[in-house]
C-alpha positions in Angstrom: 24.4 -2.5 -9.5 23.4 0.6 -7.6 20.7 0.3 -4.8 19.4 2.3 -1.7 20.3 0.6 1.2 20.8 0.1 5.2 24.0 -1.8 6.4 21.8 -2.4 10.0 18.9 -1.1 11.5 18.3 2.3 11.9 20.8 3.0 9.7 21.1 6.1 7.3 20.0 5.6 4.0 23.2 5.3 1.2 23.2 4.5 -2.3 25.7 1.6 -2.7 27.5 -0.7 -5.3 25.4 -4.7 -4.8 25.4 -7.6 -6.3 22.6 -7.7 -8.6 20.0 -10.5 -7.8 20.1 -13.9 -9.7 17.4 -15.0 -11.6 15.4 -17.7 -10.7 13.1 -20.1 -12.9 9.7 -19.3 -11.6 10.9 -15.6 -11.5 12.4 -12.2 -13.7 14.5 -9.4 -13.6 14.0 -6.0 -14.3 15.4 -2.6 -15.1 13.5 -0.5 -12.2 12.3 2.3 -13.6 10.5 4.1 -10.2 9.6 2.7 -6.7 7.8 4.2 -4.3 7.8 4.4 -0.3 5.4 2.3 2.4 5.1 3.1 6.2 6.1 -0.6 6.7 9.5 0.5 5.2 10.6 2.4 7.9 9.2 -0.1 10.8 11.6 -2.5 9.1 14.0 -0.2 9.5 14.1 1.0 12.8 13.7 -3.0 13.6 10.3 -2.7 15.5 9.2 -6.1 13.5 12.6 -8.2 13.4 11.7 -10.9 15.7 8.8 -11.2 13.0 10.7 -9.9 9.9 14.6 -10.2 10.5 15.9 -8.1 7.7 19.6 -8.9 6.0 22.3 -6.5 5.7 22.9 -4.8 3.5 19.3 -4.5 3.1 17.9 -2.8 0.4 14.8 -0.3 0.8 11.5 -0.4 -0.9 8.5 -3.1 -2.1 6.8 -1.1 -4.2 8.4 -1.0 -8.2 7.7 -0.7 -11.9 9.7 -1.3 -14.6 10.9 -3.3 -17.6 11.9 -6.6 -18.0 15.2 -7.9 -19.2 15.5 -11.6 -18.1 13.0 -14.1 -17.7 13.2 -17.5 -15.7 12.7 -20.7 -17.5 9.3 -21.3 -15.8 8.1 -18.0 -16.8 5.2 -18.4 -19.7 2.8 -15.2 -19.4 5.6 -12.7 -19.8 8.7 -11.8 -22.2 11.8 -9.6 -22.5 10.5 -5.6 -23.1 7.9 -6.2 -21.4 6.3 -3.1 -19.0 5.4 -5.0 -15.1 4.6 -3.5 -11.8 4.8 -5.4 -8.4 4.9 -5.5 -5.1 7.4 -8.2 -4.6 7.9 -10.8 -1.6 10.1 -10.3 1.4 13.2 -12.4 -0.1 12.4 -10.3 -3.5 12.0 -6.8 -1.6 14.2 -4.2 -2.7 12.7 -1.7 -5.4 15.2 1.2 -4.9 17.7 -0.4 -7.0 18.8 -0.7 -10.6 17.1 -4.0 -11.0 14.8 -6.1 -9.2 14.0 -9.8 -9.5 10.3 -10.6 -9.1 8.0 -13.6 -9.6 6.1 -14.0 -12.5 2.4 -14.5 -9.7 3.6 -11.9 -8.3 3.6 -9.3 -11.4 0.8 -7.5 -13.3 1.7 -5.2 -16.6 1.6 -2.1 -16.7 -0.5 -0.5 -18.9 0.8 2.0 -21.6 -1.6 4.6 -19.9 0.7 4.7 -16.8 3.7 6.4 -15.8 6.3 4.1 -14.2 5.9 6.4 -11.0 2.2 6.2 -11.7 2.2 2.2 -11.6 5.2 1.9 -8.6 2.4 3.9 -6.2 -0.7 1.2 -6.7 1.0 -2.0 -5.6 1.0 -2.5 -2.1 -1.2 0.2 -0.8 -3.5 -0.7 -3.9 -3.7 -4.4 -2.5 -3.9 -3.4 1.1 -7.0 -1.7 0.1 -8.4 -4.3 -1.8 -8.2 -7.0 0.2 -9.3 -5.0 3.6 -12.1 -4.0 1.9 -13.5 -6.9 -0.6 -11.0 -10.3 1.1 -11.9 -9.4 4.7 -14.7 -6.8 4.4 -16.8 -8.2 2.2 -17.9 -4.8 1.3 -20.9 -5.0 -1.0 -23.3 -2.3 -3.3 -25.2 -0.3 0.0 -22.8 -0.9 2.6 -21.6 2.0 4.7 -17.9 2.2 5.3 -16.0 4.0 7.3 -12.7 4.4 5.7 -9.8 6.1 8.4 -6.8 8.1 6.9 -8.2 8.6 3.6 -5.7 11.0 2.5 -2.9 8.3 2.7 -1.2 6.2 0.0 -3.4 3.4 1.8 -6.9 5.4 2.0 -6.7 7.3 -1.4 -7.2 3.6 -3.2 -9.8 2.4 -0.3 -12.1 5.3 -1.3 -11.8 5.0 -4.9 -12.5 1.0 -4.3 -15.3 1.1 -2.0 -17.1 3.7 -4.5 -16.6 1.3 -7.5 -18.5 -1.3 -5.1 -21.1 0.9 -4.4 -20.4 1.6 -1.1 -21.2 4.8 1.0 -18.0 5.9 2.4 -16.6 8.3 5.3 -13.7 8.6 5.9 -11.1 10.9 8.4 -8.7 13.1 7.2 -7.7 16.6 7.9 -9.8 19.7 6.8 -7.2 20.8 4.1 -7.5 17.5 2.7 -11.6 17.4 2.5 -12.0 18.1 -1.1 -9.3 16.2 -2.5 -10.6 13.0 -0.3 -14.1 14.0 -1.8 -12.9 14.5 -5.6 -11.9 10.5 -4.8 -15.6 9.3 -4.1 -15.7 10.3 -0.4 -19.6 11.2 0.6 -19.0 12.2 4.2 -15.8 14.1 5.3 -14.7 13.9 9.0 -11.3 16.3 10.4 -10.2 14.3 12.7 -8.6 17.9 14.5 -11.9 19.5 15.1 -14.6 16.4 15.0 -14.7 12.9 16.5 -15.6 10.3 14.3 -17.5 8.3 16.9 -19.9 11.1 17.5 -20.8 11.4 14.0 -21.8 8.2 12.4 -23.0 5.0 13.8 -24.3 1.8 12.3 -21.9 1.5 9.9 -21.1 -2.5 8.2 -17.4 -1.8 8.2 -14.7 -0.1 9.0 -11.3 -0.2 7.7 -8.2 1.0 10.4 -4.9 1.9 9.8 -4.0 4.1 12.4 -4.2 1.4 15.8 -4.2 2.6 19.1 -7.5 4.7 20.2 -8.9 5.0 16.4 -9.0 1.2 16.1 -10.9 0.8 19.8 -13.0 4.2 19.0 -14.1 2.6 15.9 -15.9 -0.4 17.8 -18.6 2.3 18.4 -19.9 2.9 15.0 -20.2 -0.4 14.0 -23.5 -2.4 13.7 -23.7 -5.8 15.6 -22.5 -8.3 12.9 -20.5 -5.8 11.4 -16.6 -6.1 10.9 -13.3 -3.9 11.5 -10.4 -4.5 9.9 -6.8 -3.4 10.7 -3.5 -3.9 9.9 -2.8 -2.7 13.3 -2.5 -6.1 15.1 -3.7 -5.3 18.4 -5.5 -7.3 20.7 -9.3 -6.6 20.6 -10.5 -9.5 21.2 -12.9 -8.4 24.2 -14.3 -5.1 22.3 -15.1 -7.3 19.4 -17.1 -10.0 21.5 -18.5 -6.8 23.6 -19.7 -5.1 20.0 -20.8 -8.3 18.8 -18.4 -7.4 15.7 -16.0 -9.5 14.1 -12.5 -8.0 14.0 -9.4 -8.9 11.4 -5.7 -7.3 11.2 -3.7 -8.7 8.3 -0.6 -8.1 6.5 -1.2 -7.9 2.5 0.1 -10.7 0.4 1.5 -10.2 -2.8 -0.8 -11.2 -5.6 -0.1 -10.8 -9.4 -3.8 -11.4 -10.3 -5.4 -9.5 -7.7 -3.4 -6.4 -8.7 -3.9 -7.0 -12.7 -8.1 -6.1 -11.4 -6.9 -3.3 -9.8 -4.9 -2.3 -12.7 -8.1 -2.9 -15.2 -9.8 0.0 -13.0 -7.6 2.2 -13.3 -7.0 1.9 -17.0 -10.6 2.3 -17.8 -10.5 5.6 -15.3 -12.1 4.6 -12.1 -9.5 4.4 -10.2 -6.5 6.9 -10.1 -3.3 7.0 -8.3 -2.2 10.1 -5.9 0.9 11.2 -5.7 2.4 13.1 -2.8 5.7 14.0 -4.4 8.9 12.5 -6.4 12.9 12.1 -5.4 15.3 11.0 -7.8 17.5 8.5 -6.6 20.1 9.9 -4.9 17.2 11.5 -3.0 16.3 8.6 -1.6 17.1 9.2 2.1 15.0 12.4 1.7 11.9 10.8 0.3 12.0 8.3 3.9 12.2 11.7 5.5 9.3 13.0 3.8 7.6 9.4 4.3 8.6 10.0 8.4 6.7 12.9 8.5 3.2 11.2 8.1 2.2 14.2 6.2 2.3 12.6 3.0 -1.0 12.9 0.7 -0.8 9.8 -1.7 2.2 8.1 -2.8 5.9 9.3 -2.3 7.7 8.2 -5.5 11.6 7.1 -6.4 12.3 7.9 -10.1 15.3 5.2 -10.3 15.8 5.8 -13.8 
């Protein structure tokens, strides 16, 4: 099969002839039909997290996919042959941009008729990041205030639209041209990061969600009330702040979760949640969409259209 892949790290981008994945019994295969593009992608790539993640070569880019199935594992009970699924599969399973894709049946939601296969390869992994941040290790509940950083991102364009079906009251930080699309989302209190700091316009707020590290994760201490929580998936050490703050502090790396993303799914079929899309490559674009993705720029999802 064809797939987009790296032959080491911080290798170009090529679309190669692979072996196509066996199926396993607990597992099925698919015909991708789109992927679409994480920041973690590219940290694999450039092999800032191998002594944590040591990837394989030839390694084969992207979590994210949606397509149709055309094998199923002999385990496999809740779903058949024709079958529409969207994922973010495991590490061992990783590697979207490809003709097909083997992922496990827990792992898996369907996707509803009402999506496009682009549509449903944007919500997985950013979609679950944002879920559990907010609702696993926030806790967010109806009347909280939450602060909500980056919210023009793949990752913060789903954490708005969640914490707003909660009940929350959200901020968030983003850029001035991107204020009314961030408010069209749910957002009740816009902050541009360029012209406005964040810790000198709100304060006891019951959580914050980071994605940014570095002096927006220790910043956001500040606005929090004492018994509040932060949570990153920026793993640096705050251990002091947090005891300082009288805040408790998470980082965490989302787990795949086929039931967890089937509730996101129902939200977004019944029109409360929508997915954003920053722009679409083809396959043999693939290379340029990570470009695009390097930029940061990105507003949403960047999409693969495999087939």
């Amino acid at each position: 099969m064809k797939a987009a892949t790296i032959q080491s790290y911080g290798d170009v981008i090529s679309v190669t002839e692979i072996d196509k994945p066996s199926l396993k019994d607990d597992s099925v295969l698919i015909e991708v039909h789109a992927a679409s593009l994480n920041p973690i992608d590219n940290i694999l790539r450039a092999g800032y997290l191998k002594e944590m993640l040591d990837l394989s070569f030839p390694h084969v880019m992207g979590y994210d996919v949606s397509g149709i199935v055309v094998e199923v594992g002999a385990d496999v009970k809740s779903v058949k042959v024709g079958d529409a699924v969207m994922a973010r599969p495991n590490q061992d399973d990783a590697g979207a941009i490809a003709q097909f894709a083997r992922l496990k049946e827990n792992e898996l939601a369907i996707k509803p008729a009402s999506l496009s296969h682009a549509e449903a390869a944007s919500v997985p992994l950013a979609g679950l990041t944002a879920w559990q941040a907010l609702i696993t290790k926030g806790n967010l509940k109806k009347g909280d205030k939450v602060l909500i950083h980056a919210g023009s991102g793949g990752v913060g364009t789903y954490a708005i639209q969640i914490a707003k079906q909660l009940g929350a009251y959200v901020a968030t930080t983003t850029s001035g041209k991107n204020a009314e699309l961030v408010r069209s989302l749910g957002a009740d209190l816009v902050i541009d990061y360029k012209t406005q700091q964040f810790q000198e316009e709100i304060s006891d707020y019951d959580l914050v969600f980071d994605m940014l590290g570095g002096d927006t994760l220790t910043d956001s201490f500040k606005v929090i009330r004492k018994g509040g929580a932060l949570v990153s998936i920026k793993g640096q050490d705050t251990e002091d702040l947090a005891s300082k703050y009288d805040v408790r502090f998470e980082w965490f790396f989302m787990s795949p979760d086929g039931a967890m993303l089937a509730e996101l799914v129902a939200l977004i079929s019944a029109g409360n949640v929508k997915p954003v899309i920053d722009s679409e490559f083809t396959f043999e674009q693939a290379g340029e969409a990570y470009d695009r993705l390097a930029t940061g720029r990105a507003v949403g999802k960047i999409v693969v259209s495999v087939k």
